[in-house]
RODO-2510 file (C-alpha; in nm, 4 decimals, decimal comma):
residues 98
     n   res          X          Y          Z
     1     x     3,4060    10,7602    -9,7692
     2     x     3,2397    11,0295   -10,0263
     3     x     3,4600    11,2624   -10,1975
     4     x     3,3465    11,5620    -9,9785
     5     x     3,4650    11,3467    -9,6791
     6     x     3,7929    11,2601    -9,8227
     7     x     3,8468    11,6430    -9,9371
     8     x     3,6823    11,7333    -9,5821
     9     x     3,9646    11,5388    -9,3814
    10     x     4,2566    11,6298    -9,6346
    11     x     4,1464    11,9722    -9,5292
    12     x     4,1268    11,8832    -9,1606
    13     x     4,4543    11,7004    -9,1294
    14     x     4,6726    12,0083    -9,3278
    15     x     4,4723    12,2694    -9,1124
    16     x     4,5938    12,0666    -8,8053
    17     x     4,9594    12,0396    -8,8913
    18     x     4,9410    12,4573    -9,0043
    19     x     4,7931    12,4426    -8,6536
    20     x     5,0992    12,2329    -8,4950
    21     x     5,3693    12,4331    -8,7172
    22     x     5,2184    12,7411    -8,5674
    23     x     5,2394    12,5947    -8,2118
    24     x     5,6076    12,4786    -8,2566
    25     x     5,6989    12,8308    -8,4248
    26     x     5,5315    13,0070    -8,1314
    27     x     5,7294    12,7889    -7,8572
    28     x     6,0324    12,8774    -8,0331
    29     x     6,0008    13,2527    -8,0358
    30     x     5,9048    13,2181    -7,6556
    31     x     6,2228    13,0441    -7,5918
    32     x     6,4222    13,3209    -7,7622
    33     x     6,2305    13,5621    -7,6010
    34     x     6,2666    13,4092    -7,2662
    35     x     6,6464    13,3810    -7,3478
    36     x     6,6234    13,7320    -7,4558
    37     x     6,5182    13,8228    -7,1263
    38     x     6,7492    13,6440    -6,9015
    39     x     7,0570    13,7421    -7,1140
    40     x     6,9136    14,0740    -6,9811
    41     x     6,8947    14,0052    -6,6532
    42     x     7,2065    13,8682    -6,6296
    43     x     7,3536    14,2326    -6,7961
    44     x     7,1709    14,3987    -6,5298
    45     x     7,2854    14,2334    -6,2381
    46     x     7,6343    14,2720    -6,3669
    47     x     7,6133    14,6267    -6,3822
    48     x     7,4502    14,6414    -6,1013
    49     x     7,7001    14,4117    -5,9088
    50     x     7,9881    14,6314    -6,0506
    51     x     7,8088    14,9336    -5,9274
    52     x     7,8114    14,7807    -5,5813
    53     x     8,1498    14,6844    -5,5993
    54     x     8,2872    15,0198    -5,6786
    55     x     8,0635    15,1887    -5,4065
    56     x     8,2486    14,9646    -5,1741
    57     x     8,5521    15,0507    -5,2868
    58     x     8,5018    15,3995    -5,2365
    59     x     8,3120    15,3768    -4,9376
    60     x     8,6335    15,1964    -4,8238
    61     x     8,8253    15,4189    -4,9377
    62     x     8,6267    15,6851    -4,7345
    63     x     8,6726    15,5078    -4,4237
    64     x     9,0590    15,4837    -4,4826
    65     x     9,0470    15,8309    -4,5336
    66     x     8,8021    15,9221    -4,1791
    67     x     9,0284    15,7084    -3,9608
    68     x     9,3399    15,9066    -4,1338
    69     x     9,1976    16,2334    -4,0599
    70     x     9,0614    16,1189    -3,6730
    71     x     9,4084    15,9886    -3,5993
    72     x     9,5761    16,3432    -3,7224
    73     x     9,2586    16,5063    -3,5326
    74     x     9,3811    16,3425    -3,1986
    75     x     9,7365    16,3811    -3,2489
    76     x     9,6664    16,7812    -3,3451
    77     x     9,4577    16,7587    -3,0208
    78     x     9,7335    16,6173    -2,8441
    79     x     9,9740    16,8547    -2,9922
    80     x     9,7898    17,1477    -2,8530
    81     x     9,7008    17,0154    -2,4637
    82     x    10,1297    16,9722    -2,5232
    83     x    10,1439    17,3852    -2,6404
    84     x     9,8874    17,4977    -2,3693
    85     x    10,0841    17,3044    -2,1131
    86     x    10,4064    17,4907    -2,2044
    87     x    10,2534    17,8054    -2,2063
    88     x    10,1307    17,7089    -1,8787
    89     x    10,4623    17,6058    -1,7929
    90     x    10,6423    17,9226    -1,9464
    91     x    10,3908    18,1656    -1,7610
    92     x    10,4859    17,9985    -1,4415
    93     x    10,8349    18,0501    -1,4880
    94     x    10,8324    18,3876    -1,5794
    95     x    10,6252    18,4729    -1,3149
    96     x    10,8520    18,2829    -1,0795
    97     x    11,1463    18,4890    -1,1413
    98     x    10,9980    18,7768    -1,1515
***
């Protein structure tokens, strides 16, 4: 092998292992980003899960609060078919001994 040969693969080899340390740094910074971007992810559906959670709590709480104001609806509605009847019932009387 000449010189130029031996200088020409010297040159070859360390260009191919700049080459490979290149590669192996690059694979590295797509792991981090990749676990960059699920550590995201995983944030985001958090916040998004506790969102959900506390719109179901207050949508719950909503509910509670509809079914507490139809029960006192009917029982107000009842309370008032019990008033008309005794006015009914009063009118009658009155007009029975007059």
């Amino acid at each position: 092998m000449t010189p130029e040969q031996e200088q020409w693969l010297i040159r070859a080899v360390q260009e191919l292992q700049a080459a490979q340390q290149n590669q192996q740094v690059l694979i590295q910074e797509l792991r981090e980003g990749q676990a960059m971007l699920a550590q995201f992810f995983r944030e985001a559906l958090d916040r998004f899960d506790e969102r959900t959670r506390a719109i179901e709590r207050r949508t719950e709480a909503l509910e509670r609060r509809t079914e507490a104001l139809e029960r006192r609806t009917d029982e107000m509605a009842k309370e008032m078919r019990e008033m008309r009847q005794e006015i009914r019932d009063l009118r009658r009387d009155f007009l029975e001994r007059r």
